[in-house]
C-alpha positions in Angstrom: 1.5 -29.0 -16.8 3.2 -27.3 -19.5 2.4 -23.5 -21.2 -1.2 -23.3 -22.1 -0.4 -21.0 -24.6 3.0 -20.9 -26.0 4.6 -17.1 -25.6 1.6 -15.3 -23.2 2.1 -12.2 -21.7 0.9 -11.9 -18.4 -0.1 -8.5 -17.9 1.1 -6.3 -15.2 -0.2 -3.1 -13.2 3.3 -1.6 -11.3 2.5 0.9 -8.5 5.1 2.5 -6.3 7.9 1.8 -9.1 10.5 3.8 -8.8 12.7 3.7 -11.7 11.7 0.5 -12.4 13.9 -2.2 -10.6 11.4 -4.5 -10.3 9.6 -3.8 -13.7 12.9 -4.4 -15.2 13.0 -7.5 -13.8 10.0 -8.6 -14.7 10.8 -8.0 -18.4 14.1 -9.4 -18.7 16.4 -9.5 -21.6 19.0 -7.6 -19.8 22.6 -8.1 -18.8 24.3 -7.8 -15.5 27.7 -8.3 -14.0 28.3 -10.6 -17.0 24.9 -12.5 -17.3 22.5 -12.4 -19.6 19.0 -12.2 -17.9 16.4 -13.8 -20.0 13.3 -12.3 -21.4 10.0 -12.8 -19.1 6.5 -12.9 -20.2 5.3 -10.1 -18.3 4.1 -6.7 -19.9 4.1 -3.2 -17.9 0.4 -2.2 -18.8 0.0 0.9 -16.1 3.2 2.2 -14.0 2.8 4.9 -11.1 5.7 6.4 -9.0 5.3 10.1 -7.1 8.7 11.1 -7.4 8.9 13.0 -11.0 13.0 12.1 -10.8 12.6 8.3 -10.7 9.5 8.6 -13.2 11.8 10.7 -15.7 14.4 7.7 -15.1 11.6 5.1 -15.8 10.4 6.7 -19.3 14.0 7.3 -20.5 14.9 2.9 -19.8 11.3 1.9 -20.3 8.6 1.9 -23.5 6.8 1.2 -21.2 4.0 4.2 -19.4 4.0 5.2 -16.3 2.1 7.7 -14.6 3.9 10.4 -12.5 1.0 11.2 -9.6 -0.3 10.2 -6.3 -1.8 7.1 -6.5 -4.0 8.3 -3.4 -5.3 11.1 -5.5 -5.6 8.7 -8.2 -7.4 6.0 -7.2 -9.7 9.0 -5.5 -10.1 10.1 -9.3 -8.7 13.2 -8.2 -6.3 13.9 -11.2 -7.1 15.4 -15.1 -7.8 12.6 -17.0 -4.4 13.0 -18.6 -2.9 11.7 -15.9 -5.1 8.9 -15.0 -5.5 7.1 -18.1 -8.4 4.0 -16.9 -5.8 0.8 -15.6 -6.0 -2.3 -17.5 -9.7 -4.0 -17.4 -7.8 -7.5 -17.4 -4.7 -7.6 -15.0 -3.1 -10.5 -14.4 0.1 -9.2 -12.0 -0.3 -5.8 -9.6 3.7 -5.3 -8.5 4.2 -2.5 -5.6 7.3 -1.8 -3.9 5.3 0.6 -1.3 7.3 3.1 0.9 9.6 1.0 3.2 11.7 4.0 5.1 8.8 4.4 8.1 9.3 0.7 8.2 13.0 0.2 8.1 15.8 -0.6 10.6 17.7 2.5 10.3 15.2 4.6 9.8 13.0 6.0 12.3 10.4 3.0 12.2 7.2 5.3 12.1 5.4 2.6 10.4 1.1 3.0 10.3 2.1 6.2 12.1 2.6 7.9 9.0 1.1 8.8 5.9 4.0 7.0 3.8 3.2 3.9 6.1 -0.2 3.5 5.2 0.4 3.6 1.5 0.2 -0.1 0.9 -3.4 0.3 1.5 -3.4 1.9 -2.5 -2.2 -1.2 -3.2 -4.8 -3.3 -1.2 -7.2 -1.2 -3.1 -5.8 -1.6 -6.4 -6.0 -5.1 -6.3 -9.7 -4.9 -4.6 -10.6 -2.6 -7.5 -8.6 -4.9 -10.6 -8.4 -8.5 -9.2 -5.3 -10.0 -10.2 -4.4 -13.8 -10.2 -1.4 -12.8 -8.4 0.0 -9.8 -6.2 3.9 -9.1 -5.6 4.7 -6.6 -2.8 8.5 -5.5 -1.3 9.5 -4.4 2.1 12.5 -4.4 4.1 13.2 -6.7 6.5 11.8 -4.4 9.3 8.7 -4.6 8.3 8.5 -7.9 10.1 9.4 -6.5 13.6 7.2 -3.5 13.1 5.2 -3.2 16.1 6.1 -6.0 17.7 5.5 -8.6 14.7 1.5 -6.7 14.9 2.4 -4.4 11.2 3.1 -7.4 9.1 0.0 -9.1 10.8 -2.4 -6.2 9.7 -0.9 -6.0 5.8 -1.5 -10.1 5.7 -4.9 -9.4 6.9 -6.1 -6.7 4.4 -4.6 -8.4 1.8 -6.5 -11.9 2.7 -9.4 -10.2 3.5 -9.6 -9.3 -0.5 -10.2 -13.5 -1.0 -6.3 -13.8 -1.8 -3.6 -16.8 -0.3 -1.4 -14.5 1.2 2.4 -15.8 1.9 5.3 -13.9 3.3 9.0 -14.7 2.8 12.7 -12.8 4.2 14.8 -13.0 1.2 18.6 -12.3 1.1 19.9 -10.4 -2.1 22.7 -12.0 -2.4 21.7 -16.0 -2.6 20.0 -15.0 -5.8 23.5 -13.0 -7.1 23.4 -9.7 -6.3 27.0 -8.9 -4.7 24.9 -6.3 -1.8 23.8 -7.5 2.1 20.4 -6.6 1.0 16.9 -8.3 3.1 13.8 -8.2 1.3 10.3 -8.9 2.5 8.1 -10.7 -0.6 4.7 -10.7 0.3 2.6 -12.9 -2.6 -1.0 -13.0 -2.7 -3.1 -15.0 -4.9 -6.4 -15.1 -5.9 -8.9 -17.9 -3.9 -11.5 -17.2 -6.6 -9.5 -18.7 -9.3 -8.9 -21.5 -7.2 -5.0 -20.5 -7.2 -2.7 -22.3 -5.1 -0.5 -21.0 -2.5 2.4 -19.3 -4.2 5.8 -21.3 -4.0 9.2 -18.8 -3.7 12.2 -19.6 -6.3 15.2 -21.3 -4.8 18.0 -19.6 -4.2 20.7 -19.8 -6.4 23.9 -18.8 -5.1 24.9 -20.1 -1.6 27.0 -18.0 1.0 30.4 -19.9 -0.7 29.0 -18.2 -4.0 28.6 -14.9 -3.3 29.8 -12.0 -5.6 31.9 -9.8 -3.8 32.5 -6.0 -4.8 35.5 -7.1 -6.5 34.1 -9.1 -9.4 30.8 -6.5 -9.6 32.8 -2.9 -9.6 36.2 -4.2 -10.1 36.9 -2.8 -13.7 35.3 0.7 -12.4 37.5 1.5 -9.8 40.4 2.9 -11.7 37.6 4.6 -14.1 38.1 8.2 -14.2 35.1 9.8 -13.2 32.6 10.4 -16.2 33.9 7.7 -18.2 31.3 5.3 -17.8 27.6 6.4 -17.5 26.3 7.7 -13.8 30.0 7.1 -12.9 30.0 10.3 -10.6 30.3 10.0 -6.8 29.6 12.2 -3.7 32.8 14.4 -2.8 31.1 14.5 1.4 34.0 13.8 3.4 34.5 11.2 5.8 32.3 11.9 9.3 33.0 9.4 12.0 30.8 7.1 13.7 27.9 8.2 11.1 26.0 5.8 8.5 27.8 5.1 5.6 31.2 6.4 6.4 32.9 3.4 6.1 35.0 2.1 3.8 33.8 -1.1 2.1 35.9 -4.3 1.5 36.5 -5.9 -2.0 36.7 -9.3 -1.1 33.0 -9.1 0.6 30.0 -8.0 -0.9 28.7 -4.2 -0.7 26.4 -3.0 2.3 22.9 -2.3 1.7 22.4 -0.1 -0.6 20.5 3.1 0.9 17.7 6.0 -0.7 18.1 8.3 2.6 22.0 8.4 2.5 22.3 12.5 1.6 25.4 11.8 -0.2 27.0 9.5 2.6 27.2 6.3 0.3 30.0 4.3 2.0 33.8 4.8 0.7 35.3 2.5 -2.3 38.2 0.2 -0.8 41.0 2.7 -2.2 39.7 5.2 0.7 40.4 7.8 -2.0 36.6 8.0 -2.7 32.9 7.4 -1.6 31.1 4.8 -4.5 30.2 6.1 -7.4 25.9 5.9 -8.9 27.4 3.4 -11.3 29.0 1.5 -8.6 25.7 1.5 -6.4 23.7 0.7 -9.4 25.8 -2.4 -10.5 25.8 -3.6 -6.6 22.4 -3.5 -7.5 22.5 -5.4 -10.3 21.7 -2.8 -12.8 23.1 -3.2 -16.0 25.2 -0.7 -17.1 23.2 0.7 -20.1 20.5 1.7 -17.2 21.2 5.2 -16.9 19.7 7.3 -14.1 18.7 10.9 -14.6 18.9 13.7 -13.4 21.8 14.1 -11.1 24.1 12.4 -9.3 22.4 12.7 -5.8 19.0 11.7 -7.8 20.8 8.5 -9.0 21.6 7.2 -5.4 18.0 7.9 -4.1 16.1 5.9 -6.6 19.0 3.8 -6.7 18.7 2.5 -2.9 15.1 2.8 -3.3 15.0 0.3 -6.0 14.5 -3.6 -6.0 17.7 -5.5 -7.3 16.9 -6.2 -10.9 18.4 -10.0 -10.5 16.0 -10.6 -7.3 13.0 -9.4 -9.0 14.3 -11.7 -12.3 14.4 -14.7 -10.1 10.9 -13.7 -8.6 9.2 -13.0 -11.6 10.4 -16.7 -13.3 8.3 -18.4 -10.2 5.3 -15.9 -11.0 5.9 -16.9 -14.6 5.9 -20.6 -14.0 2.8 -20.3 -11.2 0.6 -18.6 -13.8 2.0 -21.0 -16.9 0.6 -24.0 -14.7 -2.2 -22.6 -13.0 -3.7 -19.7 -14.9 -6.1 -21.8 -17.6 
């Protein structure tokens, strides 16, 4: 079945978004590591992030609004009307990115033990309250041996209890081109009411023989005086053995995950001279380079590691875009 109607845009409600790594992905019509990423049909209608940083960064790269606040007190109606303008009566896409450190490997794996952990209910209310055709949410691969498999379980549940076909899928980063050893839970939800199908993933794209190493993503950086190219400013910590992130990475191989909770520790470039630079940890994450991230270096890296790749959520958002062209009549 072909478009319905030529050129729709699908809207979209984005909640826990960072400075917009999956938003920008959604939209498109941006270039990274020497590809041009096509526009997407999808419209950013209501954004929401807590951390004022990553919000200024979102406003600065986006025309796009986005509301700097607690979605808890939000959705409570707990905020000056100011700052919690009424969300889209029609919402075809709710996107969330919800907290993944209390779920993470190398954090300290709190998971529904903490307050951060139990944010993805905001979501599960947000799309009670706005019923899209189709939800999106990211985690880290953690999330999946949370609890002994039981945390995964429970966020499946609340979601299907809502009426939606709820799907779960470990992606790596780099089959879909992003040069990073990044794992990504995509949980997709969509809506039984409509009589929506179970959601099918996109393929991958780039197979391990295909992979972009560090070389071809940060190559042309690395002999880059420092300030030269925007965000190109790196952590002067020095080297502290046997901790995370003090290693040096390899050029031939793609980059390690990048991290939010890093406190400057961002792994050493392959000269050894020097740890990565925000513009090196924002191309490894498929940023483009006319992304700039504000206010400070050691701001850049956080919502930097926090953020999805760019290039994954691109790919994603193409099989949302071709679910909804087919389905959504």
């Amino acid at each position: 079945m072909n478009r319905v109607v030529k050129n729709k845009k699908y809207s979209v409600v984005s909640l826990f978004s960072g400075c917009g790594g999956l938003d920008l992905g959604f939209k498109g019509d941006f270039f990274s590591l020497g590809r041009k990423y096509n526009h997407r049909f999808f419209e950013i209608k209501w954004a929401n992030d807590f951390d004022k940083k990553a919000c200024t960064t979102f406003a600065k790269n986006f025309n796009d609004p986005i509301i700097c606040g607690d979605i808890v007190e939000i959705l409570k109606g707990n905020y000056p009307d100011l700052f919690s303008p009424k969300m889209p009566s029609s919402t075809d896409v709710v996107l969330g990115g919800f907290p993944c450190q209390e779920f993470s490997l190398a954090g300290k794996r709190r998971g529904f033990r903490s307050k951060r952990g139990l944010l993805y209910q905001s979501m599960v209310e947000t799309v009670k309250r706005l019923r899209p055709a189709i939800f999106v949410a990211e985690n880290v691969k953690g999330l999946l041996s949370m609890d002994d498999g039981e945390a995964i379980k429970i966020i499946v549940k609340d979601f299907s209890s809502l009426g939606y076909n709820v799907v779960y899928k470990l992606h790596h980063a780099a089959n879909f081109g992003v040069p990073q050893n990044r794992e990504r839970v995509v949980i997709v939800g969509t809506d039984k009411k409509r009589n929506l199908p179970v959601f099918e993933y996109p393929n991958p794209t780039h197979p391990r023989e295909k992979w972009i190493d560090l070389n071809q993503a940060i190559g042309d950086l690395a002999k880059k005086p420092e300030g030269k190219v925007s965000n190109h400013y790196w952590s002067k910590a020095k080297m502290f053995k046997g901790t995370q992130g003090n290693s040096i990475v390899s050029k031939d191989k793609i980059g390690p995950t990048m991290r939010a909770e890093h406190h400057g520790n961002i792994e050493f470039h392959w000269s050894g001279k020097r740890r990565l630079s925000a513009r090196e940890a924002a191309r490894i994450q498929t940023f483009p380079d006319n992304f700039i991230f504000y206010p400070s270096t050691s701001s850049a890296y956080k919502q930097i590691g926090n953020a999805v790749p760019p290039v994954l959520g691109w790919h994603i958002a193409g099989a949302v875009e071709k679910f909804l062209d087919k389905y959504l009549v």
